[in-house]
N, C-alpha and C positions, 0 to 999 in steps of 0.2 A: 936129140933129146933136150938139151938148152931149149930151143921154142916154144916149149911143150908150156915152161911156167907163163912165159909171157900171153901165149895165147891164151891159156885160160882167166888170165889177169883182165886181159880187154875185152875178153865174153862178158865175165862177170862185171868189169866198170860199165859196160856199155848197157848190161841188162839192168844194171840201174837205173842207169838215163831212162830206160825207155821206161821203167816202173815210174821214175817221176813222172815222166808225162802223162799219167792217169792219177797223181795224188798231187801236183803242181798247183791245179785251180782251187786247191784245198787253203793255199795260201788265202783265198777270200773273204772265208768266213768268219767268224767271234769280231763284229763291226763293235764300236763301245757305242754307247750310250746318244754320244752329241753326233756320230754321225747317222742318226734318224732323220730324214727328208722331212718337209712343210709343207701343207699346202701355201700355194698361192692366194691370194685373195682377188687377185686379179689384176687387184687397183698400181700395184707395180709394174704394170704392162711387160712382163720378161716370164720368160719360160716357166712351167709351173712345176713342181714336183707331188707327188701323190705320200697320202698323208699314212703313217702308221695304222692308223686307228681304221681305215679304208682298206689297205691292202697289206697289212701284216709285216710291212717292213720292218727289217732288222730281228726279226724271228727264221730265218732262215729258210722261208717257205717257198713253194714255188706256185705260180700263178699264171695259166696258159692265155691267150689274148680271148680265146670265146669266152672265157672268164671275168673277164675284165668287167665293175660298171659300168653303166654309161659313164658317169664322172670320171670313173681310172680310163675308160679309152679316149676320152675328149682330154685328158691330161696328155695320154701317151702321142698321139697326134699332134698336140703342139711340141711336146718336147723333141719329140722325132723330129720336126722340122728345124726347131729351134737350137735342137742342143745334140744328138745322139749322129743325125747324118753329119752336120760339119765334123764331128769329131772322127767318124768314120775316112771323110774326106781329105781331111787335118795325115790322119795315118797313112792313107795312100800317097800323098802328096810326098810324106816324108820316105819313102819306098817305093817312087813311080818304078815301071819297068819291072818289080818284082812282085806285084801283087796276085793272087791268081784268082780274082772273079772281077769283075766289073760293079765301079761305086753303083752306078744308074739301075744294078738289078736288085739294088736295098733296099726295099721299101715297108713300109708298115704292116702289109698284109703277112709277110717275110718271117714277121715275129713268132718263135717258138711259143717261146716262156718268158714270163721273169721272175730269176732266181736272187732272192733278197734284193739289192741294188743292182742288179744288173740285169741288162735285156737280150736275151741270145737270139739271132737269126741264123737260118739258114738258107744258104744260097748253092744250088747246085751239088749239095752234097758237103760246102764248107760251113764247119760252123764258126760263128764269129761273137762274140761276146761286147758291150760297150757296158761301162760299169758307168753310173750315175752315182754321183759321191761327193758329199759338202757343197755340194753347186755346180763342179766339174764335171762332164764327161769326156769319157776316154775311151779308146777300145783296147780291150783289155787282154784279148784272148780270141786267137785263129785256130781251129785244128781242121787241116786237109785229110781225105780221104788216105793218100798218099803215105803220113802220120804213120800209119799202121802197119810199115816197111820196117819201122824204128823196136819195134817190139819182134823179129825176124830176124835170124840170123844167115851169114851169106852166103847164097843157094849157088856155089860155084863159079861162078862168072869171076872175070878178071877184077881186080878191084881198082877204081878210078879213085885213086889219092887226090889228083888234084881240084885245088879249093872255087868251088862255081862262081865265088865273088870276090872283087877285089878287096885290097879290106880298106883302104881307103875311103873309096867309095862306101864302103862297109860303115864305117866309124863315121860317115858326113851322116848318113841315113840316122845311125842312131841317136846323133846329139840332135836331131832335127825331131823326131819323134819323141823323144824325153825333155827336151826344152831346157837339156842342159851341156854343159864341155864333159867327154869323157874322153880321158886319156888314153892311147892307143894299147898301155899296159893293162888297162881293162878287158880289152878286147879277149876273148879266149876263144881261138877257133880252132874245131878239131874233124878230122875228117869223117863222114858217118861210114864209111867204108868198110871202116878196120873191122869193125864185128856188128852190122846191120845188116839187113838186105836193102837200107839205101844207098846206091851203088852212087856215088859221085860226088855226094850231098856234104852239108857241112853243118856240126852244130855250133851253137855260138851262146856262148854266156856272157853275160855283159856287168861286171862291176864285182861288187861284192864279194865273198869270202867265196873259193874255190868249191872246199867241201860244206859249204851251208847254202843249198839253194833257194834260201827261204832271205837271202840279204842280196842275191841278185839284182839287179835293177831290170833287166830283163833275159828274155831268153828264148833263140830261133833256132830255124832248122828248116835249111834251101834243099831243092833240090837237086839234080844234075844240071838240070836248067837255071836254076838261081832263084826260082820262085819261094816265096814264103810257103813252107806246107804247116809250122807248128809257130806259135809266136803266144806268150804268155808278157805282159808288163809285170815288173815288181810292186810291190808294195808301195 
């Protein structure tokens, strides 16, 4: 009887986790005011951004590529080249060995949407997010098919505690992808085992206040194999 509270403790902690991961990319929206894109004029010779007034930015719309104008897709194409794949590439680099699609199957045709600043692709079933924002991009947001183990509780099977990545290695990745030092006290890694049906896997919170997930700096989820299946950047 004693176990009876704790397990239902880590049901319920964990069936939260997995409810953020379907209100997490909610973090994105209410952009202010100055962060509305410009067009280019050209004459600066650098990547160009598409203009409010063309494609609704910062109104929180969404907008699929057969949509696009000529003007929004000859933007999206340079920028793709110029700004969205290195950033893509920038993330992988920073996460070799864990990523689960290949950079070279990204390409422009790929494009879902784009919802207010950012541009979602899909690749094999991942979806993957790069947000365009003050001049930066970044990729912002991975969710694997896989993801949907985290929302499942565990169907019997023995349960694999231990953690698929080092954390070492763990913490070089991060501060390499964030562009900044995070202290290993940051690190939060907890097993997804205890009450998922992903058997092996580990979630990971990175910075921020414990119970506020909205001050995270970021936040993953490997699987048995170490692969990224869930990856959200903070704010």
């Amino acid at each position: 009887m004693t176990g009876r509270p704790l397990t239902i403790t880590l049901v319920f902690a964990f069936g939260i986790i997995a409810l953020a991961f379907v209100l997490l990319p909610l973090w994105k929206t209410g952009r202010p005011p100055d962060a509305q894109p410009v067009v280019a004029d050209g004459s600066s010779g650098g990547a160009t951004t598409l203009s409010p007034s063309t494609n609704h930015f910062g109104q929180g719309l969404k907008e699929r590529l057969n949509q696009f104008s000529p003007a929004e897709r000859a933007a999206f194409q340079t920028n793709f080249v110029q700004k969205y794949k290195p950033a893509i590439e920038r993330w992988n680099a920073a996460y070799k060995g864990h990523v689960p699609f290949s950079v070279s199957d990204v390409t422009p045709d790929r494009l879902a949407e784009r919802v207010e600043f950012s541009f979602v692709f899909v690749i094999d079933g991942i979806t993957l997010s790069v947000e365009d924002l003050r001049g930066t991009a970044n990729l912002e947001y991975l969710n694997a098919l896989e993801t949907k183990k985290m929302m499942g509780l565990p169907n019997g099977e023995r349960p694999i505690m231990q953690i698929p990545i080092d954390r070492l290695e763990l913490l070089a990745m991060v501060q390499s992808d964030l562009g900044q030092p995070i202290s290993p006290t940051e690190l939060r890694v907890t097993s997804s085992s205890v009450a998922t049906a992903l058997n092996g896997g580990a979630i990971v919170e990175v910075g921020g206040d414990p119970n506020n997930s909205v001050t995270w700096k970021a936040n993953l989820v490997f699987n048995s194999s170490g692969q990224i299946t869930y990856y959200l950047r903070g704010l």
